[in-house]
C-alpha positions in Angstrom: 112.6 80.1 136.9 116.0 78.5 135.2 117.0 80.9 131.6 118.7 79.2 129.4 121.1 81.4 127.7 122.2 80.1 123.7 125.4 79.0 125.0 123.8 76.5 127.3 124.2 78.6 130.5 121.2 78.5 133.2 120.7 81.6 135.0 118.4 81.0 137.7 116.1 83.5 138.6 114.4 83.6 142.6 111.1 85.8 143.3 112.0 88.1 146.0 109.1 90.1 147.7 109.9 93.3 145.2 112.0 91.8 142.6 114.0 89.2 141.3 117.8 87.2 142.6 119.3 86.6 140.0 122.5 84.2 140.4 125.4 84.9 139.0 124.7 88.4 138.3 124.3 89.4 142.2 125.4 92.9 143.3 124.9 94.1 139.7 122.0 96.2 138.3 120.5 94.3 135.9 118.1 95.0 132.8 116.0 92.4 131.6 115.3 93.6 127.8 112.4 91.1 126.1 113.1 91.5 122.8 112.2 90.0 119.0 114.6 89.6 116.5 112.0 90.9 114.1 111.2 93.8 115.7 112.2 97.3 114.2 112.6 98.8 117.6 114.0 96.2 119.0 116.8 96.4 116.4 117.5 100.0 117.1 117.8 99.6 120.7 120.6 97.0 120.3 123.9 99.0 119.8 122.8 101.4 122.7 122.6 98.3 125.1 125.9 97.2 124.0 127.1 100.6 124.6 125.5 100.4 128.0 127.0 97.3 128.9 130.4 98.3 127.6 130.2 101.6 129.8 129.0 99.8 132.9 130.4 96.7 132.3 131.2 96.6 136.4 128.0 97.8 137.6 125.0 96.0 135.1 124.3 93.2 133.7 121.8 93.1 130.7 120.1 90.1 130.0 118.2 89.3 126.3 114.8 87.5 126.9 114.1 86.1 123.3 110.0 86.1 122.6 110.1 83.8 119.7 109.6 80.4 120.4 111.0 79.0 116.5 114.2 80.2 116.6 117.7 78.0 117.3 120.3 78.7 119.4 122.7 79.0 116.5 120.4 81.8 114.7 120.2 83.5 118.1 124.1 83.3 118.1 124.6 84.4 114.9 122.2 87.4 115.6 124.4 87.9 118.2 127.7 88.2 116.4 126.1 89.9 113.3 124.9 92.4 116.1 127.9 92.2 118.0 125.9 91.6 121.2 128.0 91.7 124.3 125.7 90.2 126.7 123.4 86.8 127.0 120.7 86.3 125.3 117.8 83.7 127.0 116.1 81.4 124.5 113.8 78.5 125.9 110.3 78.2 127.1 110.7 79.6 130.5 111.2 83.3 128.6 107.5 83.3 128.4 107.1 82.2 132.1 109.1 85.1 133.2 107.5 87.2 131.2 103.9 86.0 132.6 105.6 86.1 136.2 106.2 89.8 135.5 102.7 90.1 134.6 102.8 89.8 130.7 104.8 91.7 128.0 102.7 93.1 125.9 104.9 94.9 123.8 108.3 94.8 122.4 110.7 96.0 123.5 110.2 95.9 126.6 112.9 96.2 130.0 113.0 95.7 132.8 115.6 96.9 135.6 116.5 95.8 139.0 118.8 97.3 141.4 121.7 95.7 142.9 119.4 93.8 146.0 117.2 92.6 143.0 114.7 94.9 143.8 112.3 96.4 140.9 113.6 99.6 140.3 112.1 100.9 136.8 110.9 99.5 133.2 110.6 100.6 129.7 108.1 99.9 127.5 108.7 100.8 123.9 112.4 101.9 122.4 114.1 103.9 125.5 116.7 106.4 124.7 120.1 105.4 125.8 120.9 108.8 128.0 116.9 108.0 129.9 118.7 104.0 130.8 121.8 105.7 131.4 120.4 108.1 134.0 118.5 105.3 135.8 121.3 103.0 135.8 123.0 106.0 138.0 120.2 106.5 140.2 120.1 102.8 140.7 123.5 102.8 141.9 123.1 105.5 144.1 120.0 103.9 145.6 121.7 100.4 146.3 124.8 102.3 147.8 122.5 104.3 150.1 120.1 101.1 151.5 124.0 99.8 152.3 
């Protein structure tokens, strides 16, 4: 599956046996969060992710996965600024391929994390607290350092 980020980047995505490569982002943890620009808790979750991805800015990589399909790549941007968003955001069809690849999101928000190898390590349905993503991020790190 090739995301295409609002800046007209392709992240390519590869199924792996127990997760996902994702190129580009290799050696990083990253956290898929499927999101709607409508959504209330969606909204709230936003400055802790950019908190997260300041903090671990070596380590992680999150990704936004738009679920609207009416929206332009400009609003999306400008959602981004107004939000000061300080990773990609993903808006084209494929979103909803990935997301029935991964078995359907059913509700937002939703994330997804993978460890450094790819590999599934956790999700999150529903608004996650930032220490909860925080913790896991830590664990995930130690587990990829460990399978070394």
């Amino acid at each position: 599956i090739n995301l295409k980020t609002t800046d007209e980047k392709v992240i390519k995505l590869t199924a792996l046996d127990n997760g996902i490569k994702f190129n580009d982002y290799e050696g990083k943890i990253v956290l898929l969060d499927f999101f709607a620009t409508w959504c209330p808790p969606c909204l709230a979750e936003i400055p802790h992710l950019v908190e997260i991805q300041k903090t671990f800015t070596d380590h992680v990589q999150i990704i936004g996965v738009l679920m609207e399909e009416s929206k332009s790549n400009e609003e999306i941007e400008e959602f981004r600024h107004n939000k000061n968003m300080n990773f990609p955001v993903t808006n084209s069809p494929e979103n909803f391929h990935l997301s029935d690849a991964l078995g359907g999101i059913k509700s937002l928000p939703t994330m997804v994390m993978y460890d450094k190898n790819g590999e599934y390590f956790t999700h999150y349905v529903g608004a996650a607290p930032q220490e909860m993503i925080e913790a896991d991020i830590q664990k995930a790190i130690a587990h990829t350092d460990k399978t070394k």
